[in-house]
Structure formats: structure tokens, C-alpha cells
Backbone as CSV, one residue per row, in Angstrom:
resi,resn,N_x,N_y,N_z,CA_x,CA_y,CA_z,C_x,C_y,C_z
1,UNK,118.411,74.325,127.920,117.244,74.650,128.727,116.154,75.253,127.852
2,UNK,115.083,74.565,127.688,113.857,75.017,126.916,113.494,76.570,127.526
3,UNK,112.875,77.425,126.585,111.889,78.728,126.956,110.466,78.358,126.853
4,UNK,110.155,79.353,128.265,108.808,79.024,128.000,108.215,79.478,127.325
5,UNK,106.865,78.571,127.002,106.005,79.230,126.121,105.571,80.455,125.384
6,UNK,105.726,81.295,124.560,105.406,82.706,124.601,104.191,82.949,123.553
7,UNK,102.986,83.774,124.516,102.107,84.342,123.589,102.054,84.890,122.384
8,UNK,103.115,85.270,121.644,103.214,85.810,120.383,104.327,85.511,119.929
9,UNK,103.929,84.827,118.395,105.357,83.940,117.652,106.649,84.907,117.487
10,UNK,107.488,84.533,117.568,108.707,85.248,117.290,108.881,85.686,116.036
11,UNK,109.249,87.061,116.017,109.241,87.632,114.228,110.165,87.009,113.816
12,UNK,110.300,86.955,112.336,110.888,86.356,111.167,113.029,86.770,111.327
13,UNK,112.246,88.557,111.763,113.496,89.201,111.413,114.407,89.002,112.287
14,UNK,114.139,88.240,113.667,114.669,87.643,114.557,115.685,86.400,114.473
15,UNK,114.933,85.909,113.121,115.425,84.959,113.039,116.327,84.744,111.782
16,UNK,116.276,86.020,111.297,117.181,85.407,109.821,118.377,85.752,110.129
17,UNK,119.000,85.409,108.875,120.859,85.273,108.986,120.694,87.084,108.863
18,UNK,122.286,87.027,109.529,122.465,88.454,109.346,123.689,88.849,108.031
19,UNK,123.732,87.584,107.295,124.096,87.709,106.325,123.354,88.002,105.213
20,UNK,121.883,88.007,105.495,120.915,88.427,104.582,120.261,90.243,104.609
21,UNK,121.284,90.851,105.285,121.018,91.929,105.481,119.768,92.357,106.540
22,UNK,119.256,91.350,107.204,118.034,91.602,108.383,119.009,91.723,109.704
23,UNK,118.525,93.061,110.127,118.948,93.051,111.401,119.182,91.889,112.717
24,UNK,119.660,91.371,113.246,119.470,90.191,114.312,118.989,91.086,115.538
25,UNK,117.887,89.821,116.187,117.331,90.337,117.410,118.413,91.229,118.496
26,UNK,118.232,92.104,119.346,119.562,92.852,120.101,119.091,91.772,121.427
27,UNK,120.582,91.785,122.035,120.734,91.029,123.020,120.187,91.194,124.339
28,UNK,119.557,90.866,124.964,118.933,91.009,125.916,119.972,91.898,127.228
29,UNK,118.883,92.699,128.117,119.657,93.124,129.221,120.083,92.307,130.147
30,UNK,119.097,91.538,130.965,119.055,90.722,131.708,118.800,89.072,130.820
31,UNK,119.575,88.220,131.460,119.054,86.858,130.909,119.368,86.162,132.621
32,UNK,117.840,85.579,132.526,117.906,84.108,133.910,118.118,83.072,132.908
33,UNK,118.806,82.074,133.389,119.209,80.814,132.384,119.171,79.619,133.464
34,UNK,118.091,78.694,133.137,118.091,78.081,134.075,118.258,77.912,135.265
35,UNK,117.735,78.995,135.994,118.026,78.978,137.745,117.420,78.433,138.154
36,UNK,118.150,77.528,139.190,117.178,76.861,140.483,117.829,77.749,141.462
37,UNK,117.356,78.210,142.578,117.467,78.803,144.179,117.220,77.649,145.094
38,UNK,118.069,77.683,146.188,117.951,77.438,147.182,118.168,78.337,148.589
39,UNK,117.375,77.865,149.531,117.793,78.738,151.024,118.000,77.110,152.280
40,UNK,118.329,77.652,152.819,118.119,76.840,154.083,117.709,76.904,155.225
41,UNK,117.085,75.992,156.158,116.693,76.477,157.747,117.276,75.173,158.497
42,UNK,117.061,75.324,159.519,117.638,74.782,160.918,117.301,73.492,160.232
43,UNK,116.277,72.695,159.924,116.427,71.920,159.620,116.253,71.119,158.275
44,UNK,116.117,71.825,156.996,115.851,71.755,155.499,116.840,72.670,154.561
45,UNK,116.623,71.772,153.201,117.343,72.670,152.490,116.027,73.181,151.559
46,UNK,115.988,74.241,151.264,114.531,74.695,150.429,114.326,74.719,149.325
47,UNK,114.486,74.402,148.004,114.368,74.432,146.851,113.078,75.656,146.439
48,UNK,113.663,77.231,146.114,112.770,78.155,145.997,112.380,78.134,144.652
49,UNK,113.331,77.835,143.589,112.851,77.804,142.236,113.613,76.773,141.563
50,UNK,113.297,76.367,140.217,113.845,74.966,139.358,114.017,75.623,138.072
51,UNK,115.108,75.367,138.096,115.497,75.741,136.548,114.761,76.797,135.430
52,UNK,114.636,78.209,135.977,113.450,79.143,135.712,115.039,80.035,134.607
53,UNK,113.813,80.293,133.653,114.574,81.234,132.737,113.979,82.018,131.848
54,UNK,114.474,83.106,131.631,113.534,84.285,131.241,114.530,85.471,130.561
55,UNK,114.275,86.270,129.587,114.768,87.344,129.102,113.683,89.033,129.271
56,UNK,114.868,89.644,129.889,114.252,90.700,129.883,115.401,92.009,128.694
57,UNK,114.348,92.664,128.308,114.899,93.711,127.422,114.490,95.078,127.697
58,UNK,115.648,95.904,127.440,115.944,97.153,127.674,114.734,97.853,127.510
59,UNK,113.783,98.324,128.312,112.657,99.530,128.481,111.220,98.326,128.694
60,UNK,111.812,96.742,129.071,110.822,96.194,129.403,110.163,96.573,130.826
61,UNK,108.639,96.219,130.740,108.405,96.092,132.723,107.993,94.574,132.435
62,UNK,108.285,94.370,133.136,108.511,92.787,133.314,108.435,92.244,134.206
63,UNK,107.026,91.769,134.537,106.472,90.933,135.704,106.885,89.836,136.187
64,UNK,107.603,89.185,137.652,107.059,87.842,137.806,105.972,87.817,138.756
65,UNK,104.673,86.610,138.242,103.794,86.570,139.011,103.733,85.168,139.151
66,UNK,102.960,84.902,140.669,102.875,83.481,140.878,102.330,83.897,142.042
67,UNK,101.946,82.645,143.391,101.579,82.157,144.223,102.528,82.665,145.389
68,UNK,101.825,82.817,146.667,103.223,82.781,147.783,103.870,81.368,147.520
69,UNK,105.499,81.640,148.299,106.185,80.693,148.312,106.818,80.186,146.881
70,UNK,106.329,80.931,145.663,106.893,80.653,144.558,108.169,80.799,143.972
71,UNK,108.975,81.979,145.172,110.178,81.819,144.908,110.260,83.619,144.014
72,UNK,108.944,84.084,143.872,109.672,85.306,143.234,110.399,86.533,143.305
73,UNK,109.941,86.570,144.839,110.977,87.653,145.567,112.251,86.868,145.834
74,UNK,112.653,85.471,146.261,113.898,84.982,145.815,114.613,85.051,144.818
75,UNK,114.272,85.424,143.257,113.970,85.178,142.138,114.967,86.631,142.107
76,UNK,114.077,87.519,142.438,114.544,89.092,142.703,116.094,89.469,143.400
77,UNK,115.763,88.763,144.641,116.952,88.902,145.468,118.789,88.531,144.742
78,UNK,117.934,87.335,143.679,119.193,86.316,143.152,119.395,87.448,142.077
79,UNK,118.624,88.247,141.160,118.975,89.171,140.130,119.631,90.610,140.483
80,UNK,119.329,91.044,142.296,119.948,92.010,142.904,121.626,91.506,143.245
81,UNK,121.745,90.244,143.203,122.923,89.243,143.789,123.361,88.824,145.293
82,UNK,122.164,89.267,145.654,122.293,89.012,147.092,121.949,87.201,147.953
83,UNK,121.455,86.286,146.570,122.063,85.136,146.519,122.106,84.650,145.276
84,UNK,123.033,83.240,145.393,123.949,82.547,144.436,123.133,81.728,143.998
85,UNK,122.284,81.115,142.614,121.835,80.378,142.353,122.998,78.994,142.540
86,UNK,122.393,77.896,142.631,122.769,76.856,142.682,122.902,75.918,141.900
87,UNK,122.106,76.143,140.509,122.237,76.124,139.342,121.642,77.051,138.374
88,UNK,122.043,76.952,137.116,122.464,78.071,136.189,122.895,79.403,136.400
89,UNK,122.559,80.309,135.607,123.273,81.488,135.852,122.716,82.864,135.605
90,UNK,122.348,83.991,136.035,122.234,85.066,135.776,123.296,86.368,135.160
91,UNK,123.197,86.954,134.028,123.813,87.852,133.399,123.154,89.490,133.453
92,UNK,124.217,89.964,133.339,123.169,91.795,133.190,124.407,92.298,132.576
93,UNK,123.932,93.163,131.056,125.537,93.514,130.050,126.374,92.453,129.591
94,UNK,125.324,91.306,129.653,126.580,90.135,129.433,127.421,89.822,130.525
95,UNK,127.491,90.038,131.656,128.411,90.079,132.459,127.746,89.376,133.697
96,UNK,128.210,88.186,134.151,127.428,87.015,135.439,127.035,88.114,136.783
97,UNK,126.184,87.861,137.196,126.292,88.709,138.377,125.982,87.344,139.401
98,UNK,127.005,88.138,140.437,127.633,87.702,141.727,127.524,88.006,142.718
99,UNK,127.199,89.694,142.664,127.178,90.260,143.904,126.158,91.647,143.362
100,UNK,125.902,92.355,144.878,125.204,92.980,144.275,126.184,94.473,143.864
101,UNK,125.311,95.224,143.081,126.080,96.546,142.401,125.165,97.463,142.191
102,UNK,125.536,98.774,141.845,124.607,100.020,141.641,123.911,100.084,140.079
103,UNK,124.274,98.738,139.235,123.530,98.565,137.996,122.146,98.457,138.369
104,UNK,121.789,97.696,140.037,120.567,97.268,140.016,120.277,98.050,141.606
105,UNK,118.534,98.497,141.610,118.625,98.960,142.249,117.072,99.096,143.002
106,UNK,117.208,98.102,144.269,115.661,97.471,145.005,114.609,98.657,145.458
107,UNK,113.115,98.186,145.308,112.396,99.495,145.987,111.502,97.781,146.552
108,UNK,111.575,98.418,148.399,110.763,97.252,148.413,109.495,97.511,148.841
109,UNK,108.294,96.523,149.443,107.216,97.213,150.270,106.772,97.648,151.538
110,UNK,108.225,97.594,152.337,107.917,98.129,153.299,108.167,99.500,153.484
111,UNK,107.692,100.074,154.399,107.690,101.808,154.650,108.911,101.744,155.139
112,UNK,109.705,101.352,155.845,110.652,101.634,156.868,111.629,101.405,156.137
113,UNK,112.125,101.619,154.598,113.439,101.151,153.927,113.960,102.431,153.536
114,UNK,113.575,103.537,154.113,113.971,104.543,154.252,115.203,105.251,155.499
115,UNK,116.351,105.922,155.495,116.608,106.339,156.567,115.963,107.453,157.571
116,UNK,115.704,106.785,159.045,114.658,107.788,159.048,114.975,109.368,159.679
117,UNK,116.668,109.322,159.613,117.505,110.652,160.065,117.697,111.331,158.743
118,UNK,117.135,110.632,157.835,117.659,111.796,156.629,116.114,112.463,156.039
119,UNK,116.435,113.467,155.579,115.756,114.348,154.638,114.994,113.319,153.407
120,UNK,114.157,113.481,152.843,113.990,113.121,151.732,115.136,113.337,150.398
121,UNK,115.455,114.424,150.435,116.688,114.887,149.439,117.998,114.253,149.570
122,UNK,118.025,113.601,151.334,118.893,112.828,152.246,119.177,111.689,151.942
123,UNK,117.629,111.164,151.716,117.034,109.707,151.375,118.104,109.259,149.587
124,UNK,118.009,110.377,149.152,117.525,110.146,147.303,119.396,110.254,147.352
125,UNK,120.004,111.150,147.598,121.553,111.443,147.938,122.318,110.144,148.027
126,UNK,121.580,109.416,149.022,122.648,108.907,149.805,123.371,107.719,149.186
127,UNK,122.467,106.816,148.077,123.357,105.681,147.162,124.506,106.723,146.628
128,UNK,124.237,107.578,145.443,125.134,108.156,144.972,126.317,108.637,145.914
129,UNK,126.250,108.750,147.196,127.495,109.375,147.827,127.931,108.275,148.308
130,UNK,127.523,106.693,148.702,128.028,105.938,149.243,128.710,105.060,147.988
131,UNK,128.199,105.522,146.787,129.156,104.921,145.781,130.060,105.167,145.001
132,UNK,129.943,106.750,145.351,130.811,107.438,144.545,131.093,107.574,142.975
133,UNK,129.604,108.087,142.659,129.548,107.978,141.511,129.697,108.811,140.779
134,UNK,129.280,109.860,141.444,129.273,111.421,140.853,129.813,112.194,142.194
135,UNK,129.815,113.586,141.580,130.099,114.789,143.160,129.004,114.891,143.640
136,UNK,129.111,115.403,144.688,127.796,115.850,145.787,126.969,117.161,144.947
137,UNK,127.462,117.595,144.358,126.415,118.693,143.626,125.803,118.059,142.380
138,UNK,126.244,117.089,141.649,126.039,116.142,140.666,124.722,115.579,141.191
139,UNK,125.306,114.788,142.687,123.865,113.936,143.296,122.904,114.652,143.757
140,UNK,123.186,115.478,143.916,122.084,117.095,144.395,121.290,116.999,143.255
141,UNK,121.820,117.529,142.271,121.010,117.962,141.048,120.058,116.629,140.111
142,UNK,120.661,115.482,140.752,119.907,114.831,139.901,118.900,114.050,140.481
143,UNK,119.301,114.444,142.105,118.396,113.554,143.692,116.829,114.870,143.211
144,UNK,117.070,115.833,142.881,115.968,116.918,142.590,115.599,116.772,141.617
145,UNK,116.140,115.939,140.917,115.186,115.633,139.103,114.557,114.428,139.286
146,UNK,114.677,113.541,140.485,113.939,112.483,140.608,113.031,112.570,141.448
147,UNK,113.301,113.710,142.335,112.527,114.474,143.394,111.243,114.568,143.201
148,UNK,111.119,115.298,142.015,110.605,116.200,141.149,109.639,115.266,140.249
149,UNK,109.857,114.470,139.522,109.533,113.374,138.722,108.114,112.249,139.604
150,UNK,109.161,111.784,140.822,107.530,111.732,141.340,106.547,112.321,142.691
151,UNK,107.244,113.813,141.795,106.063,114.865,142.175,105.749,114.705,144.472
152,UNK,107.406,114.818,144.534,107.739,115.281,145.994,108.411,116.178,146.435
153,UNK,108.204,117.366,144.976,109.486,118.301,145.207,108.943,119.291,146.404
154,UNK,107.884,119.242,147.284,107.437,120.048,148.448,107.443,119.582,149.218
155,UNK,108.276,118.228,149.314,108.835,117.364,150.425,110.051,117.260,150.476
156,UNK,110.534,117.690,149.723,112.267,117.332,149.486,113.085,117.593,150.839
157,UNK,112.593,118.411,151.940,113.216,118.345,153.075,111.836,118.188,154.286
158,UNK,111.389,117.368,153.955,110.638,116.361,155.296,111.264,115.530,155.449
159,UNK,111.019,114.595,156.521,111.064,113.286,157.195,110.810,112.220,157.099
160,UNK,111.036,110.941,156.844,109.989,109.480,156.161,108.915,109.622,157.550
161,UNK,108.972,110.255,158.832,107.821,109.921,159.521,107.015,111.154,159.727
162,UNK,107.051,112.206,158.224,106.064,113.210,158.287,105.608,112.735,157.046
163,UNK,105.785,111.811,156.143,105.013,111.594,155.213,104.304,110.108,155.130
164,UNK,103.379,110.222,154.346,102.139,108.899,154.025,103.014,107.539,153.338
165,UNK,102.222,106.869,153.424,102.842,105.445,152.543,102.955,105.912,151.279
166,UNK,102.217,106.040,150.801,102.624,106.226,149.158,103.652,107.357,149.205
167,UNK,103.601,108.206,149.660,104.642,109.025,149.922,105.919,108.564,149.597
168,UNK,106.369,107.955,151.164,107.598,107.056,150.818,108.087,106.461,150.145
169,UNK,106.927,105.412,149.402,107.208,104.710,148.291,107.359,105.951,147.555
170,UNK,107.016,106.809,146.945,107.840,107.938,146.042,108.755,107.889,146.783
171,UNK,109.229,108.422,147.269,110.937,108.523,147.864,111.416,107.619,147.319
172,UNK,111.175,106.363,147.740,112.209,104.818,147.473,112.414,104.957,146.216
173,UNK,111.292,105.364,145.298,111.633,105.176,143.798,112.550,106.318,143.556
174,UNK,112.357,106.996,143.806,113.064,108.771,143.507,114.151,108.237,143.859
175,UNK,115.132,107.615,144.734,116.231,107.258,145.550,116.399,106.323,144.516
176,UNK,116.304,105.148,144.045,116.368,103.808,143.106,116.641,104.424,141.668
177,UNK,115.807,105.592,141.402,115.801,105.898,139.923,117.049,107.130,139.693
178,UNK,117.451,108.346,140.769,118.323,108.404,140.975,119.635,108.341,140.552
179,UNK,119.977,106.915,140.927,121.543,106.247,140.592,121.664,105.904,139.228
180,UNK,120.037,106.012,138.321,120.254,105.922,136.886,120.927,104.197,136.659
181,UNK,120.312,103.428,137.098,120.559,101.793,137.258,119.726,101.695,136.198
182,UNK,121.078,99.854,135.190,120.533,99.715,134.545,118.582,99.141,134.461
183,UNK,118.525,98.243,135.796,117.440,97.788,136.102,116.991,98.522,137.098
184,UNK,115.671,98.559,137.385,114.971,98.788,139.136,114.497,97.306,138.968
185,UNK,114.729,96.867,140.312,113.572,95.825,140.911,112.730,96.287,142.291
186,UNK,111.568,96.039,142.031,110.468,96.281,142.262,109.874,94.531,143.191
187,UNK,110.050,94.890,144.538,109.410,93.638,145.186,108.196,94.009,146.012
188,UNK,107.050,93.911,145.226,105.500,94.263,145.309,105.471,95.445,146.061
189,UNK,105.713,96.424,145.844,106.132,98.258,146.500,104.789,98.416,146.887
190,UNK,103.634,98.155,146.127,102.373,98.634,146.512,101.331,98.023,147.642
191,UNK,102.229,96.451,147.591,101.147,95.961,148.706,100.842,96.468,149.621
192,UNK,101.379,97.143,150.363,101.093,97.705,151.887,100.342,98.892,151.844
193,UNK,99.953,99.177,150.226,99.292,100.185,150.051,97.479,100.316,150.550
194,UNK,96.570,101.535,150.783,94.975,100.989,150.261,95.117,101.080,148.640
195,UNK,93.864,100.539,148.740,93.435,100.047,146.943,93.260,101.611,146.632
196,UNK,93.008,102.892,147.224,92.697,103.844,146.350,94.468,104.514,146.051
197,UNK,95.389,104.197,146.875,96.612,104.637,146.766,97.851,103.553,145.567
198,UNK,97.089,102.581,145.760,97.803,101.509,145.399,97.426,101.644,143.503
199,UNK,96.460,102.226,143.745,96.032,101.928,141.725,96.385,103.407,141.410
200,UNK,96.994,104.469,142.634,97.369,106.066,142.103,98.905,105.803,141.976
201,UNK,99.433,105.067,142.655,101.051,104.526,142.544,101.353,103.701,140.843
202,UNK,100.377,102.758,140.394,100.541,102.348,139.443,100.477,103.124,137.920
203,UNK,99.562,104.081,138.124,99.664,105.007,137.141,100.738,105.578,137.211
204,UNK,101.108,106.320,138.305,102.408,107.446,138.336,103.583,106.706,137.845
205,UNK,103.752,105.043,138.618,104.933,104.313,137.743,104.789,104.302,136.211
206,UNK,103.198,104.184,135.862,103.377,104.333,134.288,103.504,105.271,133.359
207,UNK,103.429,106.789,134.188,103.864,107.684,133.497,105.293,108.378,133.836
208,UNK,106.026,107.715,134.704,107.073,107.977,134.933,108.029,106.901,133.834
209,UNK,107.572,105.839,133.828,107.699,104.839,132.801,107.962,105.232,131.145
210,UNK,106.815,106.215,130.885,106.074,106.625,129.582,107.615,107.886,129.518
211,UNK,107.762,108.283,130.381,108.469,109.436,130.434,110.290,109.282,130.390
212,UNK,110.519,108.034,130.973,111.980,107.883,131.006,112.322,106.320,130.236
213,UNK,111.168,105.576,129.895,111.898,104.416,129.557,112.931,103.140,130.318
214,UNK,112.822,103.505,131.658,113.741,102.845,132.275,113.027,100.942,132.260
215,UNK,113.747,100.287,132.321,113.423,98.651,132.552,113.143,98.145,134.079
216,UNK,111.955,97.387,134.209,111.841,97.160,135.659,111.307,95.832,135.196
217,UNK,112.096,95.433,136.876,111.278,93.458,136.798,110.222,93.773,138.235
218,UNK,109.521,93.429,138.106,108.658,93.542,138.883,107.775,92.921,139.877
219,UNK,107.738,92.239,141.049,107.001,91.008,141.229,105.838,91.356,141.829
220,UNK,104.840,90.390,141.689,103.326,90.664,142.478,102.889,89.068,142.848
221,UNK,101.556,89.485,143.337,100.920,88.033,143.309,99.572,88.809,143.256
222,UNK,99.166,89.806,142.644,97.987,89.979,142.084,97.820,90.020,140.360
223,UNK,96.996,89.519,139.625,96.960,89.348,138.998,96.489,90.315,137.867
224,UNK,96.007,91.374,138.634,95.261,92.238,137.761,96.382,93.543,137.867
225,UNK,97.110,93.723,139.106,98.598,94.671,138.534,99.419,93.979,137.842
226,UNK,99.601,92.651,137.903,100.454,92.511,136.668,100.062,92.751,135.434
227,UNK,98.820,92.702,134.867,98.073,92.962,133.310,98.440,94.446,133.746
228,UNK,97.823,95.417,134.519,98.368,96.641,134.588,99.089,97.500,134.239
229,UNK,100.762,96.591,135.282,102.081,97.468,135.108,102.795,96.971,134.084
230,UNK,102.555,95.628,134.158,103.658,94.620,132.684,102.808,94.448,131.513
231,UNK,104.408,95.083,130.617,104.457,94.618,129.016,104.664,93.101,128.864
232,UNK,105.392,92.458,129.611,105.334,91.139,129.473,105.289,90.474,131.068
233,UNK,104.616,89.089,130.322,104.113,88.524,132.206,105.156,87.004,132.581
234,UNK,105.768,86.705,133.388,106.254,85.535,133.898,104.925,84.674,134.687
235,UNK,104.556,84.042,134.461,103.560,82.911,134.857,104.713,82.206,135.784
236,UNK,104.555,81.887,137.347,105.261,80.671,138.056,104.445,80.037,138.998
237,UNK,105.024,78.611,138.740,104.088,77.559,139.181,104.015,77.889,141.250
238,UNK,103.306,77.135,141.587,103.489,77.042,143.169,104.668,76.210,143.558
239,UNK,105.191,76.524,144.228,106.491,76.423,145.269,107.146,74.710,144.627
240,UNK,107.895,74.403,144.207,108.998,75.514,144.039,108.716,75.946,142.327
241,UNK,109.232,77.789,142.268,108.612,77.770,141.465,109.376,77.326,140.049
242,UNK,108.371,77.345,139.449,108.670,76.661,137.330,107.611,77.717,136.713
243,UNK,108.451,78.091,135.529,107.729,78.348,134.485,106.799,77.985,133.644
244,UNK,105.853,78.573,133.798,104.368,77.947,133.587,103.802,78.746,132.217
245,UNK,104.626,80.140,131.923,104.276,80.590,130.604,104.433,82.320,130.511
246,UNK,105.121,82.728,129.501,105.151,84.141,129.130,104.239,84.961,128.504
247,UNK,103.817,85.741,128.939,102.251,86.429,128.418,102.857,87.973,128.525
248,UNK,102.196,88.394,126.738,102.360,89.683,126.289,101.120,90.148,126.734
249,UNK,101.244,91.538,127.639,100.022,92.654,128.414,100.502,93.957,128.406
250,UNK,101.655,94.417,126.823,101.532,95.865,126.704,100.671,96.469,126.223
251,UNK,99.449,96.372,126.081,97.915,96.874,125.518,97.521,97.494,126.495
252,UNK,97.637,96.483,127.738,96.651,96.738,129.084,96.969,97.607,130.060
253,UNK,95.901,99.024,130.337,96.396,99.837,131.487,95.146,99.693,131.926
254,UNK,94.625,100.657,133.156,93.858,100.729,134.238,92.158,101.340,133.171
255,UNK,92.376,101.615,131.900,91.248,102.597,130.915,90.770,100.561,130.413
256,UNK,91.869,100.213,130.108,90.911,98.763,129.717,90.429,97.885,130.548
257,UNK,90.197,98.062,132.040,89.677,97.309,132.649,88.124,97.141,133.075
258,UNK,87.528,95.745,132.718,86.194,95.676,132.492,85.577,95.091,130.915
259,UNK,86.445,95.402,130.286,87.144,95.011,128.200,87.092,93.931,128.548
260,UNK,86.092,93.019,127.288,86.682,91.995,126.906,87.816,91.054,126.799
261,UNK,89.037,91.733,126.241,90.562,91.404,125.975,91.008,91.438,127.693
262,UNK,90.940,92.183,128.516,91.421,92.390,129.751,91.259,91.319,130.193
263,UNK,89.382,91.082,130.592,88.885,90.001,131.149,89.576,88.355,130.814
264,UNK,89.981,88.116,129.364,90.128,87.035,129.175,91.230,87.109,129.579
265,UNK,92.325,87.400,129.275,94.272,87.276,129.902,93.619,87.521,131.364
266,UNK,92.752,87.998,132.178,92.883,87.518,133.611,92.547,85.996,133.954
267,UNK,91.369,85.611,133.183,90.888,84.254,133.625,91.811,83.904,133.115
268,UNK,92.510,83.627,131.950,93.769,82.805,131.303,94.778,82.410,132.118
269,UNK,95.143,83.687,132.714,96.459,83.837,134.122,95.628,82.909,135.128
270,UNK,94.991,83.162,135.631,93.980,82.392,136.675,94.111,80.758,136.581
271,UNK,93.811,80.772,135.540,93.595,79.457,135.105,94.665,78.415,135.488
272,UNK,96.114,79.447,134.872,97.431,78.993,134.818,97.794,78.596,136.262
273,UNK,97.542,80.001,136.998,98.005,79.929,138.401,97.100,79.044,139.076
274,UNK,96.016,78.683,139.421,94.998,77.641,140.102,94.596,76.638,139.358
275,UNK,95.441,76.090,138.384,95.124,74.525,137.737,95.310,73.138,138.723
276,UNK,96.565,73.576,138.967,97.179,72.746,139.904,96.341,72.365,141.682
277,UNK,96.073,73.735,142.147,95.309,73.720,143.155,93.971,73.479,143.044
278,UNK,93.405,73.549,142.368,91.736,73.432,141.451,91.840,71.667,141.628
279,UNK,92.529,71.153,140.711,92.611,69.781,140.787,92.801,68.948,141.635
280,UNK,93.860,69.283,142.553,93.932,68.662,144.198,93.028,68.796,144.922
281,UNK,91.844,69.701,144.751,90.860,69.804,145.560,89.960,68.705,144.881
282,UNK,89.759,69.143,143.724,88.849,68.218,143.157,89.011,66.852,143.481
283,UNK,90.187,66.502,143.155,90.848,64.596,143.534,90.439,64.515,145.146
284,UNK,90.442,65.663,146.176,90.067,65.020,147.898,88.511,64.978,148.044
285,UNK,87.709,65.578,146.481,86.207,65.301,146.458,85.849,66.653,147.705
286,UNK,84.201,66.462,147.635,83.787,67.283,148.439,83.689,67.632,149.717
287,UNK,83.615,68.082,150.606,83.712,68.437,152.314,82.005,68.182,152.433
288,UNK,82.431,67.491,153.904,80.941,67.036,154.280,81.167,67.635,155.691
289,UNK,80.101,68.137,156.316,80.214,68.837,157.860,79.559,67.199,158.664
């Protein structure tokens, strides 16, 4: 299975023998290897993605972006293991994943993925006690270091329906980050946000980011949080989706926007994502009233 394209050539040291005393590249956390997805309905079988493959590495954020219907929150779901690709295979530690586990661990965008009988401290607790990972004073102490981290430690015993959207979304992450998973996935947390909450969420992920190093895959369908939040970008085609191209955007935060360099990797992405649709319009010619 070919890789896609990638914006910046692969170093040398990647590639030499390791009999020459050069370190060899380290093995990736996550590897997609040719996945296609499928779902089904009453009356179709759906083909969500085609043979899509991608490497992610330890302290990456790592975007997929594309179109609705592209398959990337499927994409997500299949790396949480909550479905079975239908062809190729997904790994995390080297090890196939099948099902899902507390290595990986979802924040999604709705408000309501919270319990809404528990505490915030309730909220952040409750993987660790349903998995038994640590003691209850263990998950205490470390449900308050994530508490704390994104800066809800004067909420730690409210309610999900005494606090704001972004709010919650802190919780979800505080709860996700928590269990100390090798991955978070991230299925567009901010959409449901406003634009003045939604670009204060993206910073705080990046200095919570800056601060712990953890790896996140991330999906959007805006184009300008993915240059944003991701060090590296997944380009996917419209439905079903394909890999359309890997783009390096660890330069880019919210201080370079309006830059030269910014501007062009957006039209570039643009380009990628509306080639296809650009042209079908063009081929039905113009609209006449």
C-alpha cells in the first residue's frame, strides 16, 4: 500500500542501515494500513473510507481533515475500535486493535457526554474506577491534576448543567487526559462551540499540549483549526474518503494568522479539498435563471 504524499522529504537518517551506526527511524504509535470502512443501512452497504493509511507518532497532533461524509469521524471510531475495518488493519504498541480499551480515549462535541449525576471530580473519576486502574485515592489525586490543568479546579464539585460549553469540554478533556491514554481522540470537540470560545479552547489544548506532550488525532472539517492545532495534516478526499496528501503545520499557531506562509498552506489545503467539486461544477457549465 503506497503513502501518501508528504510535504517534507524524509531524512537521510531514517533511512540508513543501522549497521552504519545511524539511529533507525522509532516506530510509530499508531499505524492505519490500508483501511477501507464500511457501515450499513436498511438498504446499502456504505463504503466510508478506501484503503487510507497514515502514521502517527508519539507527541504528534495529528489532524484528519476532509469534507462531510469523508469518513473521518468513522476513521476515529475504527482507531477507538468501536468498528472493524473491512480491509487492512490498525495497530497501537504494535498490537492490532479490535476493540476498544483505556489506551485510547474519545472527547467528543457534544455537551451531553458528560454524566449529568456526577460532580465534575465525578465526571474525571469515573473511567479510572470503572477500569480499575489505580485506587480511588490514586484517581482522586490525579482526576485533580487534570482538574487543575484545564483550569476547572473551582468547579471540581459543580454539575455539567451549572457549567458553559467550553466548560464541559474542559471536563471531557480533564476526564480523557486523566486515564493517562496512550492516544486522545478528539472528534471536532469545538464545533458546537462560538468562534470567541472555540479559538480560547484551541489555545488552552495547545498549552496543555506544550505542557504534557501527550499525542492526539484529531478531526475537523475546518481548515484553518487544522493549520492551528496540527503538527501534521491528513488531507481526505470526499466520500468515500482517500488520501489526498500529508501536510507538515508545526510552525502554525493562532500569532501566524494573516502571514504569508499561513495564507498559502490554507489555499493549498483548499485547493486539495475543492478540486474535485470545483471541476464538476465547472463540467455542468453555468446556471441560467
Amino acid at each position: 500500500m503506497p503513502r501518501p504524499p508528504v510535504e517534507e522529504p524524509v531524512m537521510e537518517a531514517a533511512m540508513a542501515s543501522p549497521g552504519l551506526g545511524v539511529p533507525a527511524a522509532p516506530a510509530p504509535l499508531l499505524s492505519v494500513q490500508g483501511v477501507s470502512l464500511q457501515y450499513r443501512t436498511r438498504e446499502h452497504v456504505i463504503t466510508a473510507t478506501h484503503r487510507v493509511g497514515f502514521d502517527v507518532h508519539r507527541s504528534d497532533r495529528f489532524v484528519l481533515l476532509g469534507p462531510s461524509g469523508c469518513g473521518k469521524s468513522t476513521l476515529l471510531k475504527a482507531v477507538a475500535g468501536f468498528i472493524r475495518p473491512v480491509e487492512g488493519r490498525i495497530t497501537l504498541n504494535g498490537r492490532v486493535v479490535d476493540r476498544p480499551g483505556p489506551d485510547r480515549m474519545m472527547v467528543f462535541q457534544e455537551f451531553d457526554q458528560l454524566l449529568p449525576w456526577k460532580t465534575v471530580l465525578g465526571n474525571v473519576m469515573f473511567p479510572m474506577q470503572v477500569s480499575r486502574c489505580c485506587s480511588r485515592a490514586e484517581a482522586r489525586e490525579r482526576a485533580l491534576r487534570s482538574i487543575d490543568k484545564v483550569k476547572l479546579g473551582k468547579f471540581r464539585d459543580a454539575y455539567p448543567h451549572m457549567l458553559s460549553g467550553g466548560m464541559k469540554q474542559r471536563a471531557a478533556i480533564a476526564r480523557a487526559m486523566a486515564l493517562e491514554p496512550d492516544i486522545l481522540l478528539m472528534d471536532e470537540p469545538f464545533a458546537a462551540l462560538d468562534a470567541l470560545t472555540r479559538r480560547q479552547m484551541q489555545d488552552e489544548l495547545l498549552a496543555l499540549w506544550e505542557d504534557t506532550r501527550f499525542t492526539v488525532l484529531f478531526v475537523t472539517h475546518s481548515i484553518e483549526e487544522a493549520v492551528v492545532v496540527g503538527s501534521r495534516i491528513l488531507i481526505l478526499s470526499p466520500h468515500p474518503g482517500r488520501v489526498r496528501a500529508e501536510l507538515n503545520a508545526h510552525q502554525f499557531d493562532h500569532r501566524h494568522q494573516g502571514g504569508a506562509e499561513f495564507a498559502a498552506l490554507h489555499r493549498r489545503i483548499h485547493a486539495m479539498l475543492f478540486a474535485e467539486a470545483d471541476g464538476a461544477a465547472a463540467a455542468r457549465g453555468p446556471k441560467h435563471d
